[in-house]
Residue, then its C-alpha position, 0 to 999 in steps of 0.5 A: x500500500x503506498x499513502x500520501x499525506x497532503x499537509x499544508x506546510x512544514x510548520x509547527x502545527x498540530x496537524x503537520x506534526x501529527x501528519x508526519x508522526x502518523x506517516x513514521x508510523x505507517x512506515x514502520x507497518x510497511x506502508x509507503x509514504x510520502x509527505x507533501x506540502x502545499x506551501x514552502x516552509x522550514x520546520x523539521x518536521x518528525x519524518x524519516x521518509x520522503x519528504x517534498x514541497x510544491x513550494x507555494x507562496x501564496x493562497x492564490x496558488x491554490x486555485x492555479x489550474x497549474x498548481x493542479x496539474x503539477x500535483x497530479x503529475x506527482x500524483x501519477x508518478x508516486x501513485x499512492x492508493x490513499x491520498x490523505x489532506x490534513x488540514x489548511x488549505x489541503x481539502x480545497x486543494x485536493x478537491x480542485x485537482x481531483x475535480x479536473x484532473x482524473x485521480x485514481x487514488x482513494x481520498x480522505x480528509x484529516x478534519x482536525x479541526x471545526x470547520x464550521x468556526x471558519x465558514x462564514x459565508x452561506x457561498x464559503x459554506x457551499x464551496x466546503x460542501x463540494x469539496x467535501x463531495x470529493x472525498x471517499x471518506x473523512x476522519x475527525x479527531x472529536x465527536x464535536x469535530x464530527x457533528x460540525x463536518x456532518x453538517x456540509x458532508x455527504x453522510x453516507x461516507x465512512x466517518x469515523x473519530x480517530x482522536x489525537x496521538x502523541x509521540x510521548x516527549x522525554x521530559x528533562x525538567x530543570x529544578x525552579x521552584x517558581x511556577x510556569x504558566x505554558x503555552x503552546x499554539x500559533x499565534x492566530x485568532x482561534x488560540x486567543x492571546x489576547x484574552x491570555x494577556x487578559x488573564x495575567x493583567x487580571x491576575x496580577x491583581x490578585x495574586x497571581x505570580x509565576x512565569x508565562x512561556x508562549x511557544x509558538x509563531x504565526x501571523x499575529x505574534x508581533x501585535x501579541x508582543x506589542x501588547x505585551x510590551x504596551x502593558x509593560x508585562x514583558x518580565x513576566x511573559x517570554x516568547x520562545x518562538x517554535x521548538x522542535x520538542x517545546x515540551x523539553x527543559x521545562x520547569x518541573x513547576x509548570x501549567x499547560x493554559x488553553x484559552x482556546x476560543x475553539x479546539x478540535x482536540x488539541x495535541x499539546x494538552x495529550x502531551x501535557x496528560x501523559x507527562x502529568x502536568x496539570x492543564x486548564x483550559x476553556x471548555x470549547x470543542x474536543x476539550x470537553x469530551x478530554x475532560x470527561x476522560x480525563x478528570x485532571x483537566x480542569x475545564x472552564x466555561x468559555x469566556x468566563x475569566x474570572x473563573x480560568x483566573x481562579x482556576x490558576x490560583x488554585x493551581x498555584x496554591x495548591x500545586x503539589x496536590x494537583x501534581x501528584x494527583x495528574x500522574x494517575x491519569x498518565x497511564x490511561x493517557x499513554x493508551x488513549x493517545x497511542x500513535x500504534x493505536x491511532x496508526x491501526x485505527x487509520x489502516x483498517x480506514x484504508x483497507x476498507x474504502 
């Protein structure tokens, strides 16, 4: 069986990063894979295989009857029997080229996300519905996800929930006895920065202390910085940019924040279950079915800061206590975002289409 996965760039993003952890997986069953990205882009993604780009520079490629016929040139010469997009621009992509040009392929969409929260438009809710017309069948990582997908998708195609993986980082943690607030995420609108800003403003005032860490790059990071810099809140919230492995070196006194204002299923809070490290996050999308299996996320109703300050302030007070009960869900954890589990869940897709 040979797979190409379409992803939207070599960037550090959930999707892209799961997309090549899934593809080192498959190889190891004896799939060929490749990994293609529509844009250019630099990040050392975790893929031992083949690894190529049809180095697009801009969102008008996309529709570039070109860019098209060279993808299905490419098509052709690998001949993969799945051709799997992964989230960005990969669906409308895939769907333009197989809609002009003949593919032979079995095509499936990754939804990792919630489609919905980007479609604004009654014409951009239509286009979504034929592209997803496409597709031989469509995977998501939540139940929310799913809900939301169904509402453009043909429902006679297979659709299943496969939820996130994780390649279980090795943690190196570095003694500091002070607390760390973590974030992990692009700088883009749905990862709410701001509303984090908010969040240590607020907290200050009432005794909230600890350092933030903001991992992560994106087209909205220098207006973050700016505003961190106009509230003179730069001693407390340091930008360390993308890391190959975010989750090494950090302080043993650490928090995963999500202030999400909406969520597939985010990988960096598996990452955060199977090290133990406490996580509070807004109760939007696929957090709220983790929280359901997970009891150690503390969940907050969306939009409600107040309620997400409190919950850092008892964290901070309380901290031992709450790491010492995490790790109990570390094990159920390692099992629940296994990657050989998500890997077979994706064969048996693959074999039955």
């Amino acid at each position: 069986m040979k797979v190409l996965l379409l992803i939207h760039c070599q960037q550090a993003r959930g999707q892209e990063i799961f997309a090549a952890q899934l593809g080192d997986e498959l190889l190891r069953n004896g799939i060929k894979v490749k990994l293609l990205s529509i844009y250019e882009g630099s990040f050392g993604l975790p893929f031992s295989g083949e690894m190529e780009s049809l180095g697009l520079r801009s969102s008008y490629g996309v529709w570039n009857p070109r860019n098209w016929h060279r993808f299905s040139n490419l098509v052709q010469e690998f001949n993969p029997d799945i051709i799997q997009a992964n989230g960005g621009d990969t669906l409308k992509f895939l769907a333009l080229t197989a809609r002009f040009f003949s593919l032979k392929s079995k095509l499936i969409f990754n939804n990792g996300g919630v489609m919905g929260y980007y479609l604004k438009s009654d014409f951009q809710k239509r286009l979504n519905v034929f592209f997803l017309r496409q597709m031989d069948a469509l995977v998501s990582v939540s139940k929310f996800s799913q809900t939301d997908l169904n509402q453009y998708a043909d429902p006679n195609l297979p659709h299943p929930v496969i939820p996130i993986a994780v390649k279980i980082p090795e943690l190196k943690y570095y003694k500091n006895e002070e607390l760390t607030w973590v974030h992990i995420g692009g700088f883009t609108p749905e990862k709410n920065h701001q509303g984090l800003i908010q969040l240590v403003e607020e907290g200050n005032k009432l005794g909230l202390h600890g350092n933030f860490l903001l991992i992560g790059d994106g087209p909205l990071k220098g207006k973050i910085i700016e505003e961190v810099e106009s509230k003179d809140l730069g001693e407390r919230i340091n930008f360390l940019g993308s890391l190959n492995h975010p989750w090494e070196n950090l302080p043993r006194k650490s928090v995963l924040i999500l202030p999400s204002l909406i969520e597939g299923m985010p990988g960096v809070i598996a990452e955060a279950l199977c090290q133990g490290i406490p996580v509070i996050a807004y109760r939007v999308g696929g957090i709220a079915e983790l929280e359901q299996e997970f009891p150690s996320i503390i969940g907050i109703t969306p939009n409600q800061s107040q309620g997400f300050i409190q919950a850092m302030l008892n964290v901070q007070g309380n901290y031992e206590s709450y790491y010492q009960q995490a790790p109990q869900m570390k094990e159920k954890a390692k099992v629940y975002f296994s990657l050989s589990r998500a890997t077979q869940d994706f064969l048996n897709l693959y074999r039955s289409l």
